[in-house]
N, C-alpha and C positions, 0 to 999 in steps of 0.2 A: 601154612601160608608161605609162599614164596617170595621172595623178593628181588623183585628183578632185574633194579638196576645196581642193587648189590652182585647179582650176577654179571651183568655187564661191566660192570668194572673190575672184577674181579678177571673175568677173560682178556681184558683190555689191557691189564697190566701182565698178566700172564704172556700176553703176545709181546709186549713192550719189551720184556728183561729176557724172556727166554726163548722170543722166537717161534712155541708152540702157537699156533692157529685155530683156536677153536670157539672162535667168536662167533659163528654161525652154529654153533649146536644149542639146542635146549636141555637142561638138565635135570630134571623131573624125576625121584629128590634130591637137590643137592643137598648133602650132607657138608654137616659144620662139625668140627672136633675142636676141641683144645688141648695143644700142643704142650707138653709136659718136657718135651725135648727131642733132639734129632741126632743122627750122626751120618757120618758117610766116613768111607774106604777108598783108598787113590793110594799109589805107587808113586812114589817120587824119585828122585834123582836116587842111583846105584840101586834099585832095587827095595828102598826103604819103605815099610807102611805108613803114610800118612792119614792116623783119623781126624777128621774134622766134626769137634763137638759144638752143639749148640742148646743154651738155655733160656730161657725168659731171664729179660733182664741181665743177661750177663754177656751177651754178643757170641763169637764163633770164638774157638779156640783150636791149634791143632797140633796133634798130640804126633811125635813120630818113633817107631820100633823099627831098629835093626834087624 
């Protein structure tokens, strides 16, 4: 079963925070996961890695290597 104004808002806020446009597409199945944790990789000032972790319940943290 889909639900579809959990879809619409789901693209609504998706267009709100990040600009992506995809409020006119249908998604048939949209897939639902639960998120156990995330990260990303970015370059910071002098060439430094900055990861940026993230967990339920515990907000973003970020971590940076020389």
């Amino acid at each position: 079963m889909q639900d579809k104004d959990f879809h619409r808002l789901f693209l609504t806020n998706l267009y709100e925070e990040a600009g992506f446009d995809l409020r006119r597409q249908a998604f048939d199945p949209f897939f639902v996961a639960d998120l156990t944790g995330a990260s990303s990789v970015t370059s910071g000032k002098n060439n430094q890695l900055m990861i940026t972790i993230w967990r339920p319940g515990e907000g973003e943290r970020v971590t940076t290597l020389d």
